[in-house]
C-alpha positions as CSV (number, residue, x, y, z in Angstrom):
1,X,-20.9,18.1,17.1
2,X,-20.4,14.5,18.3
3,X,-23.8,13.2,16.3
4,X,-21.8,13.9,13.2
5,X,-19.2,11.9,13.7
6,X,-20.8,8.4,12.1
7,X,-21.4,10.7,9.1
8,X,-17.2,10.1,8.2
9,X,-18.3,6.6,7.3
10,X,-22.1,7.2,5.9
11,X,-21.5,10.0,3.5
12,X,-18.9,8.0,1.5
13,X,-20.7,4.5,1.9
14,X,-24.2,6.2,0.7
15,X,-21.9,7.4,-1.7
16,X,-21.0,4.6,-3.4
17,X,-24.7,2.9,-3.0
18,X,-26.2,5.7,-5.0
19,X,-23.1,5.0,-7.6
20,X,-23.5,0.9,-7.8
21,X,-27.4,1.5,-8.5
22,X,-27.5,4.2,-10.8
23,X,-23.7,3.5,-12.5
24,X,-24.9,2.2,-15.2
25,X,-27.4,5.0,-16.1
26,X,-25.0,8.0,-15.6
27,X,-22.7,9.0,-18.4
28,X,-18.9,8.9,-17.0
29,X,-18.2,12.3,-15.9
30,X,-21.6,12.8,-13.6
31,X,-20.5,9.5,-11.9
32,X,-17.1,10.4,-11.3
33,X,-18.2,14.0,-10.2
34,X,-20.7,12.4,-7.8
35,X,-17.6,10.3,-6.2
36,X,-15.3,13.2,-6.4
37,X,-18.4,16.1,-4.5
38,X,-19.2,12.8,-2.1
39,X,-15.5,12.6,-0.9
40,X,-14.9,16.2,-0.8
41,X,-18.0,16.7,1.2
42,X,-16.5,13.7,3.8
43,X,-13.3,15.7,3.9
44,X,-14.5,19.1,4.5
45,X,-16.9,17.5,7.5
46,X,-13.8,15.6,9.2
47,X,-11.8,18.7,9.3
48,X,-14.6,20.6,10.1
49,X,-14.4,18.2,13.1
50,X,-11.0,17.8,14.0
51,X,-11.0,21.7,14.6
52,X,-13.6,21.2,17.1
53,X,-11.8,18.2,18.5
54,X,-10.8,19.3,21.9
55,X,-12.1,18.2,24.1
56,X,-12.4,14.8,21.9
57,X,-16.5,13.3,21.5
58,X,-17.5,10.1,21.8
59,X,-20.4,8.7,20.2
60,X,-22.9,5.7,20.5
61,X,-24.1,5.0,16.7
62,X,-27.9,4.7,16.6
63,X,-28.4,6.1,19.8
64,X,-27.3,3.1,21.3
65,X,-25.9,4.3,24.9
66,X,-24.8,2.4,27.8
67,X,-27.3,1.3,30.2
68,X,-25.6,0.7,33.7
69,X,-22.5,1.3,32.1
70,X,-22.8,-1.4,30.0
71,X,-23.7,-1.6,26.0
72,X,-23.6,-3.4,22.8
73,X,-23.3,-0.4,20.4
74,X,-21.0,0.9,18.2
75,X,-18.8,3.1,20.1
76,X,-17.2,6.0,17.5
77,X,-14.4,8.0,18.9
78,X,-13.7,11.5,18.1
79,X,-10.0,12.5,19.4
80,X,-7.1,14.6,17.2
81,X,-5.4,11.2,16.1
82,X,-8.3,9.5,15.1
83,X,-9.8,12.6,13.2
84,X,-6.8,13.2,11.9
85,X,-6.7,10.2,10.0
86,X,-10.0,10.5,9.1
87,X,-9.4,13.9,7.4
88,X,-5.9,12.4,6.1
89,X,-7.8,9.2,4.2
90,X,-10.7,12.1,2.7
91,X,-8.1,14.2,1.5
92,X,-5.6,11.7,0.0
93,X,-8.9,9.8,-1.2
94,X,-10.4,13.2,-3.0
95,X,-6.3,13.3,-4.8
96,X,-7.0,9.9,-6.3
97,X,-10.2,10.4,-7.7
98,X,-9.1,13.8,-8.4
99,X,-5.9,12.2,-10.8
100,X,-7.9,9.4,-11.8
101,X,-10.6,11.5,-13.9
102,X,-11.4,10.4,-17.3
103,X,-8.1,8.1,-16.5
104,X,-9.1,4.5,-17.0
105,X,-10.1,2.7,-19.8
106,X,-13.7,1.9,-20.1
107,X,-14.8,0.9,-16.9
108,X,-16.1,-2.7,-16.8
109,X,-19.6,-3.4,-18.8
110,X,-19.4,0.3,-19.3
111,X,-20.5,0.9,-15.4
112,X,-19.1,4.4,-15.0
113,X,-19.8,4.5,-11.1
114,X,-18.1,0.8,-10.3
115,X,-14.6,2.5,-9.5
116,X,-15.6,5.8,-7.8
117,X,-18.0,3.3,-5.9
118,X,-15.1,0.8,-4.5
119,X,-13.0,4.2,-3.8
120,X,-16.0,5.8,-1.3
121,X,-16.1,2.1,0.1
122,X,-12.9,2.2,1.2
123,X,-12.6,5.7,2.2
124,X,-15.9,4.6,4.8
125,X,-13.6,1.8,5.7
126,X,-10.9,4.0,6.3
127,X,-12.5,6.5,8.0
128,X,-14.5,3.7,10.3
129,X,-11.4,2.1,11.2
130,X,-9.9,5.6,12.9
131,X,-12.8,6.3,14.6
132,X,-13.7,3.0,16.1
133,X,-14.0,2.7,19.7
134,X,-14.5,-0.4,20.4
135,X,-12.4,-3.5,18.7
136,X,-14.8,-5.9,17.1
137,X,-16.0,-2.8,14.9
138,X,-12.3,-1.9,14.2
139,X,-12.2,-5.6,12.9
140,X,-15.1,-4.7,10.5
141,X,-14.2,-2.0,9.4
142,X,-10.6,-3.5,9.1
143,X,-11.8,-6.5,6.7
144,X,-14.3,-4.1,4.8
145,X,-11.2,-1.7,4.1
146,X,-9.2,-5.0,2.8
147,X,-11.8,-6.8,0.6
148,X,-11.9,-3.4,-1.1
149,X,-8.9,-3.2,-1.3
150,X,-8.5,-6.6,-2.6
151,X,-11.0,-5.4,-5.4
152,X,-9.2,-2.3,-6.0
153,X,-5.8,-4.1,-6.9
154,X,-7.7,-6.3,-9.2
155,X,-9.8,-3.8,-11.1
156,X,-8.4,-4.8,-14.0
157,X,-9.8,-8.4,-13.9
158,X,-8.5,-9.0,-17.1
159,X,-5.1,-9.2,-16.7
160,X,-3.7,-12.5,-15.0
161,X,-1.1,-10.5,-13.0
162,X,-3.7,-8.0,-11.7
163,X,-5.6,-10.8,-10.2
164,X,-2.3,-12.9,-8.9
165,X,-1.2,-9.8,-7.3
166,X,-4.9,-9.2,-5.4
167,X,-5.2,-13.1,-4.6
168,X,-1.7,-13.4,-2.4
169,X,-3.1,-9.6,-1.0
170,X,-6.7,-11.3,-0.2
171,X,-5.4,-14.5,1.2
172,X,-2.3,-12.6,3.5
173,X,-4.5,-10.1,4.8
174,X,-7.4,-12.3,5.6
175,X,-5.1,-14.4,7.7
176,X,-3.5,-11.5,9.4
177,X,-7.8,-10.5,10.0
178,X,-8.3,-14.0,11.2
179,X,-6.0,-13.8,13.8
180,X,-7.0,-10.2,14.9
181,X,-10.4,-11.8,15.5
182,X,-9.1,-14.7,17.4
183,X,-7.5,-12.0,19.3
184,X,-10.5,-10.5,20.4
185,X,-12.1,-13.6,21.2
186,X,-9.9,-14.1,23.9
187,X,-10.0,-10.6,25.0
188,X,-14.0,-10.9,24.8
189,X,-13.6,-14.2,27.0
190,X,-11.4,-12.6,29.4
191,X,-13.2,-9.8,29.9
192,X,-16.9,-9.9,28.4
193,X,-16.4,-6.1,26.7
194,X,-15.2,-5.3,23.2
195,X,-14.9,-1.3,24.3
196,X,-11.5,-1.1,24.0
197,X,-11.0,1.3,26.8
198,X,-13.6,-1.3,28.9
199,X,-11.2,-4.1,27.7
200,X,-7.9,-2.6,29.2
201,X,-9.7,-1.9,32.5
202,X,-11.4,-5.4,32.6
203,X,-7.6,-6.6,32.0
204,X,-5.9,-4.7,35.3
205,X,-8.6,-5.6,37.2
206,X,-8.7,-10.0,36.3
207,X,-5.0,-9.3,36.7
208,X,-4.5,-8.0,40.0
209,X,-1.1,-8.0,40.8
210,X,0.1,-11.0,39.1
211,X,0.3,-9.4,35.8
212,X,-0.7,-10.6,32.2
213,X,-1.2,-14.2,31.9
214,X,-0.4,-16.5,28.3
215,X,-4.1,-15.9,27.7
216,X,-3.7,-12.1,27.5
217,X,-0.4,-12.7,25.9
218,X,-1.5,-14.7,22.6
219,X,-4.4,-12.0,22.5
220,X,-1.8,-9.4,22.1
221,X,-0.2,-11.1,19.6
222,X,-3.2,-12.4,17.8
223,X,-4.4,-8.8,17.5
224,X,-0.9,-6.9,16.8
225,X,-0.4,-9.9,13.7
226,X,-3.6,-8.5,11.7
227,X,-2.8,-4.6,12.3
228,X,1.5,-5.5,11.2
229,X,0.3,-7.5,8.4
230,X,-1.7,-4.4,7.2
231,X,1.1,-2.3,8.2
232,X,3.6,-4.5,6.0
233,X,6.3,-4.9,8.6
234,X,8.8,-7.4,8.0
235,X,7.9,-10.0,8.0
236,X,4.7,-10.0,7.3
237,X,5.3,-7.3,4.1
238,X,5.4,-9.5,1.0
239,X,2.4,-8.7,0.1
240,X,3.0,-5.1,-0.3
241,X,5.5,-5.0,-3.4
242,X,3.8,-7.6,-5.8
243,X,0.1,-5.7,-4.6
244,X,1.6,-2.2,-6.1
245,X,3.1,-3.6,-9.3
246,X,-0.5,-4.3,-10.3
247,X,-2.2,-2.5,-8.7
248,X,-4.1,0.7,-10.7
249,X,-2.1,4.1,-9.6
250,X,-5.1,6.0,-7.8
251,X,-5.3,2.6,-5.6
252,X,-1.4,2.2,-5.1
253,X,-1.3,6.2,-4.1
254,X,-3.9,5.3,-1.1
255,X,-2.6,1.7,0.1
256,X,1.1,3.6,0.7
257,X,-0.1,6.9,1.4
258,X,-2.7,5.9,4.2
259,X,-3.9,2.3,4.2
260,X,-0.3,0.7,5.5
261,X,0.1,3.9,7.9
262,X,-3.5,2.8,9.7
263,X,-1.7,-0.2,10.8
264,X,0.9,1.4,12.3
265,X,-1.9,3.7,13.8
266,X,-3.4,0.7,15.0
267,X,-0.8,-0.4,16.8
268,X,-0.4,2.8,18.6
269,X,-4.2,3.1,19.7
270,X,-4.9,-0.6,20.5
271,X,-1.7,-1.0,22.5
272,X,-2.2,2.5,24.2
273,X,-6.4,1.6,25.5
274,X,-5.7,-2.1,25.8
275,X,-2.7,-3.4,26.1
276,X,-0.7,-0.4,28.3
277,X,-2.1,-0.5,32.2
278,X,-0.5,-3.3,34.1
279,X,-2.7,-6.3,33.0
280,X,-1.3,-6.1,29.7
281,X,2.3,-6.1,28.2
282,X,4.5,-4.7,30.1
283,X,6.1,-1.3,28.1
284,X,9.4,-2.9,27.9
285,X,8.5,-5.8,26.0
286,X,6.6,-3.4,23.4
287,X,9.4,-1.5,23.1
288,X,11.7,-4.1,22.2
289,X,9.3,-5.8,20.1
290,X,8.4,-2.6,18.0
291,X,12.0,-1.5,18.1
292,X,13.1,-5.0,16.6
293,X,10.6,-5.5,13.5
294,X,10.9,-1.5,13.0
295,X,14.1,-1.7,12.4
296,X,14.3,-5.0,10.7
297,X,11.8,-3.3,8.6
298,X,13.3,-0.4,8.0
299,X,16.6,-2.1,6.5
300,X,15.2,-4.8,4.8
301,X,12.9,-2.1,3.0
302,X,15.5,0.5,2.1
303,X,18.3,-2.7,0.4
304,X,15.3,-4.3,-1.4
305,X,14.3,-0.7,-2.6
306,X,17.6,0.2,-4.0
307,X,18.2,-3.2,-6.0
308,X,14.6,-2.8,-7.7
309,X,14.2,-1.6,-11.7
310,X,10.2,-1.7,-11.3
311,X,9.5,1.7,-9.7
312,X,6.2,1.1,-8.4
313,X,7.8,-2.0,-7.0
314,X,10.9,0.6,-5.6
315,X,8.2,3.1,-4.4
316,X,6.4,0.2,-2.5
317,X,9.8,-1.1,-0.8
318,X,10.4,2.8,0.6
319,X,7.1,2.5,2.0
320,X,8.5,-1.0,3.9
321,X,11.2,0.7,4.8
322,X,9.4,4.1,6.2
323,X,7.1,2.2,7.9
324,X,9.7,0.6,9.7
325,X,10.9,4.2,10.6
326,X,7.2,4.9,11.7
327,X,7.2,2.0,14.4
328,X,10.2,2.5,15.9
329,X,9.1,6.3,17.2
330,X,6.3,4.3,18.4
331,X,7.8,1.3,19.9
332,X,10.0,4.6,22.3
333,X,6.7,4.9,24.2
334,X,6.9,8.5,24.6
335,X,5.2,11.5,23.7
336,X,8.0,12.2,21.4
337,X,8.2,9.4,19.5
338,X,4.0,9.5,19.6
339,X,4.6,12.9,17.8
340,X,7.2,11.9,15.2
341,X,5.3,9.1,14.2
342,X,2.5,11.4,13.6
343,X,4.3,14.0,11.5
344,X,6.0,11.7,9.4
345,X,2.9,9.4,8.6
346,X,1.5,13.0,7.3
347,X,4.5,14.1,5.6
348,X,5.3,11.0,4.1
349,X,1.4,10.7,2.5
350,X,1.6,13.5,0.6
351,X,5.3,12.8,-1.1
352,X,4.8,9.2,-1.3
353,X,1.4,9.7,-3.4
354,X,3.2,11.9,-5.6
355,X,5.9,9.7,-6.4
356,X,3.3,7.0,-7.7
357,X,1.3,9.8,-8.9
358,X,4.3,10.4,-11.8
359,X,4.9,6.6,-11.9
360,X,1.3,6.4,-13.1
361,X,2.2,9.3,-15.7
362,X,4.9,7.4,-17.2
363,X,3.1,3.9,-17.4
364,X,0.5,5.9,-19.5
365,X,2.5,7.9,-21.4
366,X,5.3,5.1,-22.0
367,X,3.9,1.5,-21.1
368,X,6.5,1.1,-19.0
369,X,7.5,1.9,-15.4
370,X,10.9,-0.3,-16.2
371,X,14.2,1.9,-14.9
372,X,15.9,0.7,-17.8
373,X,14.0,0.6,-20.5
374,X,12.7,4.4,-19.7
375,X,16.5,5.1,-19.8
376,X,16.2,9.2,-20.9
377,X,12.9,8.5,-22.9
378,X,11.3,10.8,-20.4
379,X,13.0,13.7,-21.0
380,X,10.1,15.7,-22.2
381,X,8.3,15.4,-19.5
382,X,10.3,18.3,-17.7
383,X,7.5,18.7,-14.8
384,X,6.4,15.5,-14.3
385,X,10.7,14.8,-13.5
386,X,10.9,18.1,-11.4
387,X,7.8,16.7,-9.2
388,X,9.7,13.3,-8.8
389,X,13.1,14.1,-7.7
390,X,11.4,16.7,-5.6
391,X,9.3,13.7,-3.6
392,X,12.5,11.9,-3.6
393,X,14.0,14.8,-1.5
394,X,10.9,15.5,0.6
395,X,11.6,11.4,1.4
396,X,15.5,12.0,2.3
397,X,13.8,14.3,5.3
398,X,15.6,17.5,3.5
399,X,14.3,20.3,5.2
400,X,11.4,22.4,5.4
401,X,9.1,19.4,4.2
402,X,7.0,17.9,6.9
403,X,8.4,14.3,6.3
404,X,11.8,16.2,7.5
405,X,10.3,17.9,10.8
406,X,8.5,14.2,11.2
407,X,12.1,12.7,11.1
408,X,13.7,15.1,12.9
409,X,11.6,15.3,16.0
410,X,11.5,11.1,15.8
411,X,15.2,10.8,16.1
412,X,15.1,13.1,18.9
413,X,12.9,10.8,20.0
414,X,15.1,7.3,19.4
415,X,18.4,9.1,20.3
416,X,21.6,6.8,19.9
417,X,22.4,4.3,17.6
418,X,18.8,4.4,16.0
419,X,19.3,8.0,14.6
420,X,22.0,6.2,12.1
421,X,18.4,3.7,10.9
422,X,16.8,6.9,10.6
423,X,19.1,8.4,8.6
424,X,20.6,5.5,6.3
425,X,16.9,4.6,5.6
426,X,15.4,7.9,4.5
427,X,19.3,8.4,2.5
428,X,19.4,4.8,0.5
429,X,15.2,4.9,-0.4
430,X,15.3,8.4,-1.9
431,X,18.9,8.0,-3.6
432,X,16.8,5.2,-5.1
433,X,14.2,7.7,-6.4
434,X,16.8,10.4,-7.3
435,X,18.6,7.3,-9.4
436,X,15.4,6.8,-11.4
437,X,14.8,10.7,-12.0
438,X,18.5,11.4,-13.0
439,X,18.5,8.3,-15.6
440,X,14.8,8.5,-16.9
441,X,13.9,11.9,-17.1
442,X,17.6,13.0,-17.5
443,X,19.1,10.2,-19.1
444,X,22.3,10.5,-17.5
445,X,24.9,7.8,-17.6
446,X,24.9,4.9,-20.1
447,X,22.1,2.5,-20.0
448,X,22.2,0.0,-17.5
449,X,22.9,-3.5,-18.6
450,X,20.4,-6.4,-17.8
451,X,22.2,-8.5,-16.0
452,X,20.1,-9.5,-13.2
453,X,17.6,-12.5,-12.9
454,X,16.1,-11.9,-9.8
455,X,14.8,-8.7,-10.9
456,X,10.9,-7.8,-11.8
457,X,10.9,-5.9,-14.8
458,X,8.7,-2.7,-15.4
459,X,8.9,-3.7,-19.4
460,X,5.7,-3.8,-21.8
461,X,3.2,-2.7,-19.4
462,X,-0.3,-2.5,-20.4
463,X,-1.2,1.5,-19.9
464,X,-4.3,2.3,-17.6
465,X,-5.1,5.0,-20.1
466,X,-7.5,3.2,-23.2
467,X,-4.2,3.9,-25.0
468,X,-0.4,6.0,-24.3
469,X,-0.8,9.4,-24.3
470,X,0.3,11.6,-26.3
471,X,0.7,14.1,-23.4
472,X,0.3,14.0,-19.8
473,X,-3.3,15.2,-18.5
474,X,-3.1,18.2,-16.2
475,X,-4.6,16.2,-13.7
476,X,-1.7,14.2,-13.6
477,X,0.6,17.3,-12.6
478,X,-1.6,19.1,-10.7
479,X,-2.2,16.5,-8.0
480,X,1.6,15.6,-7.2
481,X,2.1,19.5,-6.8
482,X,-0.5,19.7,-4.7
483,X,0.4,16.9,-2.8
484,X,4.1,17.8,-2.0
485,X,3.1,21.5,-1.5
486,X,1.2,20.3,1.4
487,X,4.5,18.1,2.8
488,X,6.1,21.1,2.4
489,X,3.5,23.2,4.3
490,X,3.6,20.5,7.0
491,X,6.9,21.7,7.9
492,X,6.9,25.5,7.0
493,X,3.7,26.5,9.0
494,X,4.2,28.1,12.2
495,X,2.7,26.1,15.0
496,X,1.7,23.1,12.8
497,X,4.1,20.6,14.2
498,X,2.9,21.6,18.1
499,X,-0.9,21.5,17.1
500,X,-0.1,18.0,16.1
501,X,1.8,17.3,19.0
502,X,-0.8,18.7,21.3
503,X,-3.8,16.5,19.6
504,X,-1.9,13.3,19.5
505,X,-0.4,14.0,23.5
506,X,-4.5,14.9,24.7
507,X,-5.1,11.6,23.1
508,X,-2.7,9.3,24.4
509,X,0.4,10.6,27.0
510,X,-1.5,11.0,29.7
511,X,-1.5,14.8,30.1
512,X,2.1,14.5,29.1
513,X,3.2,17.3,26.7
514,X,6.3,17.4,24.4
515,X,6.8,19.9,21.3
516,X,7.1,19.6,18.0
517,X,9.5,22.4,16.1
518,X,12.7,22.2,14.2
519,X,15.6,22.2,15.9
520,X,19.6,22.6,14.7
521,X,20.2,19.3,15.6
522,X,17.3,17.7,13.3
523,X,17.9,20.1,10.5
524,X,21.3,19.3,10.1
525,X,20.7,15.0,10.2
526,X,17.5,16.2,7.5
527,X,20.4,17.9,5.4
528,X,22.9,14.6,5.6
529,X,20.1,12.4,4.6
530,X,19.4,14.5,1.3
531,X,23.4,14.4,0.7
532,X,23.7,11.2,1.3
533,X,20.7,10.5,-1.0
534,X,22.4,13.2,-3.5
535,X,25.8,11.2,-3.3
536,X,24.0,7.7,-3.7
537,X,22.2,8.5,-7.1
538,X,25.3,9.9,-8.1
539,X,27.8,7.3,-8.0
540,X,24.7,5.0,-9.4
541,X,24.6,6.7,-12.9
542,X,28.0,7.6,-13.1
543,X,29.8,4.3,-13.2
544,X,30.0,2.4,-16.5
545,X,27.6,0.3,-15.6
546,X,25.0,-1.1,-12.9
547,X,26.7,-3.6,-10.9
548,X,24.5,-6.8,-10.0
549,X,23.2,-7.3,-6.6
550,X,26.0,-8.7,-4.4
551,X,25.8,-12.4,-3.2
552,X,24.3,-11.7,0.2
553,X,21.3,-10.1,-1.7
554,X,20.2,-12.9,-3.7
555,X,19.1,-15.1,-0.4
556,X,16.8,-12.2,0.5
557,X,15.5,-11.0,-2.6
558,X,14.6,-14.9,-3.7
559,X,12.4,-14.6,0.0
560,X,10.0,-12.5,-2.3
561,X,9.1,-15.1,-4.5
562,X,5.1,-14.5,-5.3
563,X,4.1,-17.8,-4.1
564,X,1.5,-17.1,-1.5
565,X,2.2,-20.1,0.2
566,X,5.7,-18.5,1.9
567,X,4.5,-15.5,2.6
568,X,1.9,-17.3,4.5
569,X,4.4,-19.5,6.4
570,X,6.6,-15.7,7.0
571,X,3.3,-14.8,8.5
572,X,3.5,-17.4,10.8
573,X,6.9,-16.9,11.6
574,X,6.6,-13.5,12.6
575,X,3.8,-14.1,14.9
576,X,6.2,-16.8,16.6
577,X,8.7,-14.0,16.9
578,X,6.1,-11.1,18.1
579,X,5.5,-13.8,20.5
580,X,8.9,-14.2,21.8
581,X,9.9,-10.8,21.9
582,X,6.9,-10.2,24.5
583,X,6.9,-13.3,26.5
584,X,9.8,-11.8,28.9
585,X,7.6,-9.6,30.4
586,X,5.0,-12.4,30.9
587,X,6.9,-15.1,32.5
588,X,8.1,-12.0,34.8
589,X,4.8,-11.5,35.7
């Protein structure tokens, strides 16, 4: 079944060629049909092939093989993370265009295939990024998923924000790609392969035993600054909040439900072929590099998200601050933390894309996604509320949804003083959510005063829809209850969480084997994280009135100030302190 594998990134990109000739001659609902069979067909095919998975295939696109053992094709690899993935971006990918029919105004010039088009595009991208075997094609695919996605954010070219918002996105990411390829430069100078399992070996053997050199050292850092800055870790993450506040809410459901969580993926794969044998970095180093930014991340992410009254904008900070969760299992280097990490990227997808999922409902229904000025206006909209204060729960880790088993099994993982990250993080992001359920579709508490300038309000809001709606499509329900009804199957299915483990172990622990089930212990830190949450949106709409953001707070929330020009010079920054995190390990060598 390995000759199917390049199919996860032709289906979808024949796809969208068939839709950008032929757009403009189909009525609207046979173009966004065509999108929505293409995707599913995609998505039935990778899981088709992530059951047949072990042991994992490898593929040489176009028949290209190596000669001698050497070769200039396009390497695809076939393994239960990378598969995964694949099957995670189809399926989340099929939800979007599923919530997104009939949803936009008139497509641009009337060209009905132009957005089911860019979506196939980027679920190719997607889908070509986990499966690539070799690095230089993983940058491809990389900047093809992010010019897309640049498009995407700006669909609506018309509005000035839409395009702000896609620019400091564009420019961000293409540095952060920049330096990925300068990465593998050096790694192709070092070592003359771009296979990224031929690159690690070509690395222990120029090493010897003197261990990595500056050379291999900027190339780990070169590489590490694109995949963070697409994994919006602090502090390359600016990008993130002001991308989701314009961007269209199909897009925003797949740049925090997948797109983010490939860099972190990223990370994990190009660190575990290239980077891991004893040419590269040593695992120390990593671990306190990861463990640093994750954490940094993860706090700066969960305080920005509770201060915010633009929910998309609050939604995109929990992402931040999830993320951060995501790479510290990682940064553990263990088969545990491997595991968590995996969980939780899957759990988190499917509540995280319902959350914007009801956002979307309520810019489109109100013209607003402002906390304030939604204040109980929502209150008919009894389902689409249930759905959101349930996602803000499944955030919180509250048992039996898979974003709690995820958790749980990652702060086994940690142990120590990061469990308290793990579960102050997950508490303070989905008190946030519960806040904006209780007070918009409850309208509990008086309204909140306006009292803060460093705010971004969620006010006047052109709707996606051609106009608000006078009810919510059932499109728009029945997605986020699909969605969370698969986080919640995540962690409810016998023998899910140890047929995850298993994949992602065969893949990259070196035989090692760990398992993945609930224990007491996680249950009961999954429980205090959903109190905690419970108690946070509590004391929010019961006092009198929102206090402002204390004093410490306005130093960091002025940091996001939508000039592109800082974030660029954070970008910078953090590659400096990437840098010196892992030069320890190098001057030891």
């Amino acid at each position: 079944m390995h000759h199917l594998l390049p199919l996860l990134v032709a289906v979808p990109l024949l796809g969208a060629a068939l839709l950008a000739a032929a757009g403009r001659r189909l009525p609207r609902p046979a173009a966004e049909l065509t999108g929505l069979l293409v995707c599913a067909a995609t998505a039935a095919l990778a899981l088709v092939l992530l059951l047949n998975s072990s042991p994992p295939m490898v593929e040489w696109a176009g028949g290209w093989v190596p000669v001698g053992g050497e070769s200039v094709g396009i390497e695809v690899i076939g393994d239960g993370p990378s598969l995964g993935m694949a099957t995670l971006v189809s399926l989340l990918t099929l939800s979007a265009l599923a919530y997104s029919w009939r949803y936009f105004d008139e497509p641009p010039r009337g060209h009905a295939g132009s957005f089911p088009a860019l979506m196939l595009v980027f679920q190719g991208a997607m889908c070509g990024f986990a499966l690539a075997g070799d690095l230089f094609n993983a940058f491809v695919f990389f900047e093809l998923m992010s010019v897309v996605a640049y498009a995407l954010t700006g669909f609506r070219i018309d509005e000035a924000k839409a395009v702000q918002g896609a620019l400091t996105f564009g420019v961000v990411n293409s540095l952060g790609a920049y330096a990925m390829l300068t990465g593998i430069g050096l790694l192709y100078a070092r070592t003359g392969e771009l296979s990224m399992s031929k690159i690690g070996r070509g690395l222990d053997t120029a090493a010897g035993h003197g261990g990595p050199d500056a050379l291999v050292l900027a190339a780990f850092v070169l590489v590490l600054t694109g995949l963070l800055v697409k994994a919006a870790t602090v502090p390359f993450h600016f990008w993130l909040p002001d991308a989701h506040a314009v961007a269209p809410t199909p897009v925003c459901m797949l740049l925090s439900g997948v797109m983010v969580e490939l860099g972190v993926y990223g990370v994990w794969r190009v660190y575990g072929t290239v980077f891991a044998g004893p040419g590269g970095i040593p695992a120390a180093d990593l671990t306190r590099a990861l463990v640093t930014l994750g954490v940094l991340t993860a706090v700066t992410g969960a305080v920005m998200c509770w201060y915010q009254r633009h929910i998309k904008r609050l939604l995109a900070f929990s992402t931040i601050a999830h993320t951060g969760l995501f790479l510290v299992a990682v940064g553990v280097l263990t088969p545990e933390g491997d595991d968590g990490a995996a969980l939780y990227i899957l759990g988190h997808a499917g509540a995280k894309a319902a959350l914007f999922a009801c956002a979307g409902a309520l810019l489109d229904r109100f013209g607003s996604v402002d906390e304030r000025e939604l204040h109980g206006r929502a209150r008919e909209l009894r389902a689409t509320g249930v759905l959101f204060a349930v996602g803000g729960l499944a955030l919180a880790g509250l048992p039996p949804f898979g974003t709690g088993l995820g958790k749980a099994v990652s702060e086994q993982a940690v142990g120590g003083p990061l469990t308290v990250v793990y579960v102050l993080a997950s508490a303070v992001t989905a008190g946030a959510v519960l806040r904006v359920a209780a007070r918009v579709f409850l309208g509990l508490g008086p309204p909140p005063e306006d009292t803060d300038a460093y705010e971004t309000s969620g006010s006047a809001e052109r709707p996606e829809t051609s106009g608000l709606l006078r009810r919510v499509p059932d499109t728009m329900t029945t997605v986020p209850v699909v969605l969370l009804a698969a986080a919640l199957a995540m962690g409810t299915v016998p023998g899910f969480g140890d047929l995850v483990a298993r994949s992602v172990n065969e893949a990259g622990s070196g035989g090692a084997r760990a398992s993945a089930a609930w224990t007491l212990h996680g249950a009961l830190l999954g429980l205090v994280s959903a109190a905690l949450a419970v108690a946070l949106a509590t004391a929010a709409v019961t006092r009198s009135h929102r206090p402002s953001a204390p004093a410490w707070m306005t130093p960091l929330r002025r940091l996001q100030s939508g000039h592109v020009g800082d974030y660029v010079a954070w970008l910078l920054l953090g590659s400096t302190l990437l840098a010196a995190l892992a030069l320890p390990g190098v001057l030891g060598g």
